[in-house]
N, C-alpha and C positions, 0 to 999 in steps of 0.2 A: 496508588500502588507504584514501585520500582518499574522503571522501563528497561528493555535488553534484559529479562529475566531469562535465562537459559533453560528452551524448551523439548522436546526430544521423547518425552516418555509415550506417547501417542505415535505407532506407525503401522499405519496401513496397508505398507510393502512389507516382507522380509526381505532379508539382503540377498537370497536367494531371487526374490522375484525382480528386484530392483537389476542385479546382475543379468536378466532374463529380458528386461526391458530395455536396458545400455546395449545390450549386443544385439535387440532386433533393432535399436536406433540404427548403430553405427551400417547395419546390412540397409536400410533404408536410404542413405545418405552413400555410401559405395553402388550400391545397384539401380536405385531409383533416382536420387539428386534430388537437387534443388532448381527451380526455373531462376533464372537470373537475367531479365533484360538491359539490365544497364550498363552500355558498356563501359564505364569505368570500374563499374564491381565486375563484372565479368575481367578484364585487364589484371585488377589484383589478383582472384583467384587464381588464374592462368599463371602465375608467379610462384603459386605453394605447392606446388603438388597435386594440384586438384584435377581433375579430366576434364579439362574446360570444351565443348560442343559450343561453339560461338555461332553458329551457325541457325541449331535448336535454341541457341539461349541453354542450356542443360549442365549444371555442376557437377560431378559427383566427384564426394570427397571419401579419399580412402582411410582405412582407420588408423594408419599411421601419420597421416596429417594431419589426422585430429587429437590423437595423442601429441603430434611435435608442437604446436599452435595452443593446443587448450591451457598447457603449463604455464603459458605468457599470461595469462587473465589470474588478477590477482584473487587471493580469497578471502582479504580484506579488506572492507571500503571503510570510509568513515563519509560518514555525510552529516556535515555539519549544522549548528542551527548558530543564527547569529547570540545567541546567548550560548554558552561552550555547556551550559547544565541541560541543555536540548540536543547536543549530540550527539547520535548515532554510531553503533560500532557492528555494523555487520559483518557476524565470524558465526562461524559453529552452528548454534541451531541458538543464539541470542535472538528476541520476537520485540519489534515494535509495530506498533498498528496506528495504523488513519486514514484520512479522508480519502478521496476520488471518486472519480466519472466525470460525468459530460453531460447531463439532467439539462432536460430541455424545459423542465417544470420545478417550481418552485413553492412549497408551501408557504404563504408570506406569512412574515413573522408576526402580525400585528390582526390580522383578518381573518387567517386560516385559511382564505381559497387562494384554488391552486392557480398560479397564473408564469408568464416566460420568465426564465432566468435575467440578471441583468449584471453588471458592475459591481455596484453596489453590495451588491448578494455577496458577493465573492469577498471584500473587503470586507462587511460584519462576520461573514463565517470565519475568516481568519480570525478576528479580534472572539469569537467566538470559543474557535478552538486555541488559542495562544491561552483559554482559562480554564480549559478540562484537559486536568492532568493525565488522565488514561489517554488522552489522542495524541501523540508521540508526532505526528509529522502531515504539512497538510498538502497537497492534491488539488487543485482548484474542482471543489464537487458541482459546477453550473456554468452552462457554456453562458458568457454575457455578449446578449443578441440585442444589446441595444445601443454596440458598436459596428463600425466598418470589418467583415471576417479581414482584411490587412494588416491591420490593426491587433489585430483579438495577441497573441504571442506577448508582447513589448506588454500591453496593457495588464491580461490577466495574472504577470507572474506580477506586473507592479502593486498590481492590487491586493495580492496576496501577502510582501511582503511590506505592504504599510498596516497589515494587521496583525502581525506573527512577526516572533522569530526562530519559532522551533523553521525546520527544515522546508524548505518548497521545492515541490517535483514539479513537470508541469510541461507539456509539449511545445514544441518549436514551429510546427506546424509546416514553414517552407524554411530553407536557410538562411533566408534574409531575416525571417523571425527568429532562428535562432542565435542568430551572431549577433540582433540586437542586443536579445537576453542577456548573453553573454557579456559581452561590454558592458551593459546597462548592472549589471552584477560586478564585474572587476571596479569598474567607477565607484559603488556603492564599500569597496573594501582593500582598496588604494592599490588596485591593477591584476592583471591578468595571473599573475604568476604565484600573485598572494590569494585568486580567486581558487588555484589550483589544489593550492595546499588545504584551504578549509572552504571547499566546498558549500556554501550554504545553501547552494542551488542545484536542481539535475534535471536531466530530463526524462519524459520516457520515448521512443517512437514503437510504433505497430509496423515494424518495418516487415513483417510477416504476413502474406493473405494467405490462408490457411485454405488447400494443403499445399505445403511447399513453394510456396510462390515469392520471391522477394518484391516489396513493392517499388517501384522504381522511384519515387515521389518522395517516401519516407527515406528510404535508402541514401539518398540526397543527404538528407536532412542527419543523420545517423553520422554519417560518414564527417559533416562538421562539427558535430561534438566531439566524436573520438579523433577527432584532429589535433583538438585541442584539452584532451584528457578529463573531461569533466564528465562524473560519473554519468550512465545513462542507464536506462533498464529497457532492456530486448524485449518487445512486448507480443508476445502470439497468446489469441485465443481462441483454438478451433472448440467448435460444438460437436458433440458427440451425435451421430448421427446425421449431420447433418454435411460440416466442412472436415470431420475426421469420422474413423470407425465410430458405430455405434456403442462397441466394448468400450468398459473403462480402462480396460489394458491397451487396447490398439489406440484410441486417444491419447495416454499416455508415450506409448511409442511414439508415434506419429511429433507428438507436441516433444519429445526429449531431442528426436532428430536438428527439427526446427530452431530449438534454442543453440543444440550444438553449431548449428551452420551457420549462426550469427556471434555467436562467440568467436567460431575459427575467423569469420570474415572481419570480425573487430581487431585483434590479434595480429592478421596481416595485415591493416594498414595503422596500427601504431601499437605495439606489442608492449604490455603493461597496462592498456588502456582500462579506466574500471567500469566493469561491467555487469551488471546484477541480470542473472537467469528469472529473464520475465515470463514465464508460464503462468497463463491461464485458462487452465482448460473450464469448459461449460457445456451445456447441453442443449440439448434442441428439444422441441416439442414437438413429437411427431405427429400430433394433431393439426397444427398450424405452421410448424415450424420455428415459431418463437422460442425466445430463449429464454429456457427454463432456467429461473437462478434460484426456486427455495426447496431444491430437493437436498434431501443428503447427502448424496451420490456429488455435489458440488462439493462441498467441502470437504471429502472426501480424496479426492482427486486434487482440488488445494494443497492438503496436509501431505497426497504422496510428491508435490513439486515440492515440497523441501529437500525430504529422502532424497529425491534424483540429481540435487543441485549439491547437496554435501557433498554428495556418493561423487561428481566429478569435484569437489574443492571449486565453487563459485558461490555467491549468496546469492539468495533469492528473494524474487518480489512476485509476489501473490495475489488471490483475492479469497476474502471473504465478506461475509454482514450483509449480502447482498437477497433482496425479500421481495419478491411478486405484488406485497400487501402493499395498495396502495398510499395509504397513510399511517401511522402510528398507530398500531393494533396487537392483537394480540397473537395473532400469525405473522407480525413483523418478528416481536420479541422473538416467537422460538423459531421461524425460518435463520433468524442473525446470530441466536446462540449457537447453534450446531456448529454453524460453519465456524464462526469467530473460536468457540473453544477447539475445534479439530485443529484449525491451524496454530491456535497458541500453543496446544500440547505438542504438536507435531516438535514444535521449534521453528515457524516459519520465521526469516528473518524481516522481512520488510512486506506487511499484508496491507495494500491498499482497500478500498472499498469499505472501508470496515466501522465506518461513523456515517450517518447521517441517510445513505440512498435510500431509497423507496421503488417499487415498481418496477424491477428489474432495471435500475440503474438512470431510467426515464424521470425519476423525481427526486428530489430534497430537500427535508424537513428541519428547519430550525431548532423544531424540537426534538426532532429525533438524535442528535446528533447528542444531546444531553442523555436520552435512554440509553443511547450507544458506548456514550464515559461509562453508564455502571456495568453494562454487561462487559465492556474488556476490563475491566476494574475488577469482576467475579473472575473472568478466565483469568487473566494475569496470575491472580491470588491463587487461581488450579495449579500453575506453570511453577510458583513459586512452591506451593509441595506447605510440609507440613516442618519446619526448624524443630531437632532434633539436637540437643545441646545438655551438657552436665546444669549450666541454669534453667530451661526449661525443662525438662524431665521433674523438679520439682520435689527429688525425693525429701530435701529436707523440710519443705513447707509441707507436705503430708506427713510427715513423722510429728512436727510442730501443733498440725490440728488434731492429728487422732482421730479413731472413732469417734462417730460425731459430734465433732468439729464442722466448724466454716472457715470461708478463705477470704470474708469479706475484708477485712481487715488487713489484710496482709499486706506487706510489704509488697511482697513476689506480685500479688494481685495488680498494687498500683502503678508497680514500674509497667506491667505490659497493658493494661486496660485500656490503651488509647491506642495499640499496636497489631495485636495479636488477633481482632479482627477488626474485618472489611463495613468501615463508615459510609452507607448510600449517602451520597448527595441527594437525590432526587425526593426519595423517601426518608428520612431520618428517622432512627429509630424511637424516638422523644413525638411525634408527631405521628406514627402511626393509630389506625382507627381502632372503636373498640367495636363488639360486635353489634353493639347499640346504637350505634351511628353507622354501619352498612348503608346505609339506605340514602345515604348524602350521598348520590352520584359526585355531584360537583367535585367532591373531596377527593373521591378516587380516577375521577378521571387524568388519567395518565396523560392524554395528548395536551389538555388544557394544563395540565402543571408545568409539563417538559417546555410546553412553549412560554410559559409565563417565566421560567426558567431563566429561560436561552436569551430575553427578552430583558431580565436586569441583567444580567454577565453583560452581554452587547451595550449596553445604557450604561455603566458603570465604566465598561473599558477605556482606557486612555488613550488604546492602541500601543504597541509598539513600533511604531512605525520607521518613517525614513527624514533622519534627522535633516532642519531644514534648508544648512548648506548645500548639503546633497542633493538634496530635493528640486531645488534651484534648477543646480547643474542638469539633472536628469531631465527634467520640462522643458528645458531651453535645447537637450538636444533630442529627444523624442518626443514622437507626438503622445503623448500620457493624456487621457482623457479622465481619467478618475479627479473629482474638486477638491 
């Protein structure tokens, strides 16, 4: 399927309510603030307008501040991939989707039991997804805990892009992590200021502890990337219930405030800086408190962070695909549909989460990441609608058959038969069962194909990696642990 299909017809707000949600934001952010302990963010705000209380640490920003400041944030980003046919244009309600999280478990690709994430992991799932064309952009989905955590920044983006070259997001973790990144990036595309222009890299931070808190640590970290204007995405994800209101509307609130006050706070300290509206709301289980990721009401609440991110002119980064089900099942598939298709119709611009996680975000499947190509591969094809053209309308190939008539033959027929619909990978439709063969588990089992799948793609890849000049240079001046 086409990626940046322009999505939009799915909204869960009307502008009415969206209008209802912006103004109890802006009372939220005027009345209540933001906690700010850092005093150099606290310094900047003190500069815009804001009611700085340095004393409480307490922001509050008024709604003409956030009108003067929010204009400065572009509403278009491009986030490049080192192939220019992997690049990104986030505008409007245009939807690309892929990987992320932080999976501390791993389905291995080879055994099936589940064991720690490592290195490795990260580099095949790149060269993984660099070959399923539905996953638009990749996320390191597994922390690798079989490095030094000093280390983890500099290593995990390296790893990622010696297997890819669609786009890499990927946290900084402290500043010293990110400014490696960084360099270690301009190096890889002959300097700083060509790194600027095509982006092939971003980051995100959670500079937000939800409610209302700026994290002082992230905050750090934030503040060095939009120093240096390379996109980032603002990441808060209060749970419902739990770190926000229970209502999906007051989370909504709550979570529109939050984005706005890192927007303003980006704005004032480098005004242009680009910025993707990282909302992601979630839910809590008021049973344990865990967080509930395979209800509706998630993706739901997804699909209205696009609404709210247009409604101010930013793009958005999201989440959906996200399944309670511990492994590749059958309450993976449709806890992942729901949400993946809300937000593809929505028009979300840039939907992380959306390949491969398991387990509320705790695991990562090889295989799954293959189930995960068809199912955005079906939503896409929702997104893209039904072409409506004086060629296919077809009135003249039906005047040409007649009452019965066939179309096998047709010209009309041959041109679109390899177009007009959606080819599974996984299942082909040449190799589906008949109902005489039901009873070959083996055949239909899903988890054993996807990973058998996933298993020649990674054996076959060549990698796209980092050519071996470069490579040189990068090992000789960071510590790069990947072999």
């Amino acid at each position: 399927m086409e990626k940046g299909l322009m999505g939009g017809r799915y909204r869960p707000l009307s502008r009415d309510e969206i209008g209802r949600i912006h103004e109890n934001s802006l009372r939220i952010l005027d009345e209540v603030g933001v906690q700010v302990e850092l005093p150099a963010a606290l310094e900047i705000f003190s500069r815009s307008g804001a009611k700085v209380d340095k004393q409480n640490c307490r922001v509050r920003i008024p709604p003409k501040t956030v009108e003067k400041y929010i204009r400065f944030a572009p509403s278009k980003i491009l986030l490049c991939g080192r192939d220019e046919k992997n690049n990104l244009y986030l505008e409007n309600s245009k939807t690309y989707m892929g990987t992320g999280g932080a999976a501390v478990r791993v389905i291995d690709l080879h055994t099936g039991e589940i064991r720690k994430g490592n290195l490795s992991d990260i580099v095949h799932m790149a060269k993984l997804v660099e070959n399923l064309d539905n996953v638009h952009f990749f996320i390191r989905p597994c922390l690798a805990q079989d490095i030094p955590q000093h280390c983890l920044g500099i290593n995990e983006f390296y790893a990622a892009l010696s297997g890819t070259k669609k786009h890499v997001m990927g946290a900084g973790y402290t500043v010293e992590g990110a400014k490696q990144v960084m360099e270690m990036a301009a190096m890889m595309c002959g300097g700083m200021e060509e790194l600027r222009k095509n982006p092939f890299i971003s980051f995100i931070t959670g500079w937000m502890r939800s409610p209302l808190c700026f994290d002082s640590d992230t905050t750090e970290v934030l503040m060095e990337v939009v120093k240096e204007s390379i996109p980032v995405a603002l990441a808060s994800a209060p749970m419902a219930g739990s770190t926000s209101p229970l209502t999906m509307a007051g989370t909504l609130c709550q979570l529109h405030a939050e984005e706005i006050s890192g927007i303003v706070f980006t704005q004032l300290l480098n005004p242009g800086a680009p910025v993707l509206y990282g909302g992601v709301p979630g839910m809590a289980d008021m049973k344990d408190l865990s967080f509930k990721a395979g209800g509706v009401e998630f993706g739901l609440m997804n699909a209205a962070i696009s609404q709210l991110a247009r409604y101010i002119g930013i793009p958005n980064y999201c989440s959906a695909g996200i399944t309670e089900a511990k492994i590749p099942s059958m309450q993976a598939i449709y806890e992942k549909t729901f949400s993946v298709c809300q937000c593809a119709l929505a028009g979300s611009n840039y939907v992380h989460h959306a390949a491969g996680v398991l387990e509320s975000i705790l695991t990562v499947g090889y295989g799954q990441f293959v189930i995960d190509n068809e199912i955005i591969g079906m939503a896409m094809k929702m997104v893209m609608g039904i072409k409506v053209d004086e060629d296919r309308i077809a009135f003249e190939e039906i005047k040409k058959a007649g009452p019965g008539g066939n179309f096998l033959s047709s010209r009309h027929t041959r041109k679109y038969m390899r177009t007009e619909f959606l080819e599974p990978m996984l299942v082909p439709r040449h190799e589906r069962t008949s109902p005489e063969t039901m009873q070959d588990h083996k055949h239909l089992d899903i988890l054993l194909r996807a990973r058998a799948k996933a298993k020649d793609i990674i054996e076959s890849s060549q990698g796209n990696g980092i050519p071996p000049g470069v490579d040189r240079k990068l090992r000789k001046k960071f510590n790069i642990m990947t072999p």
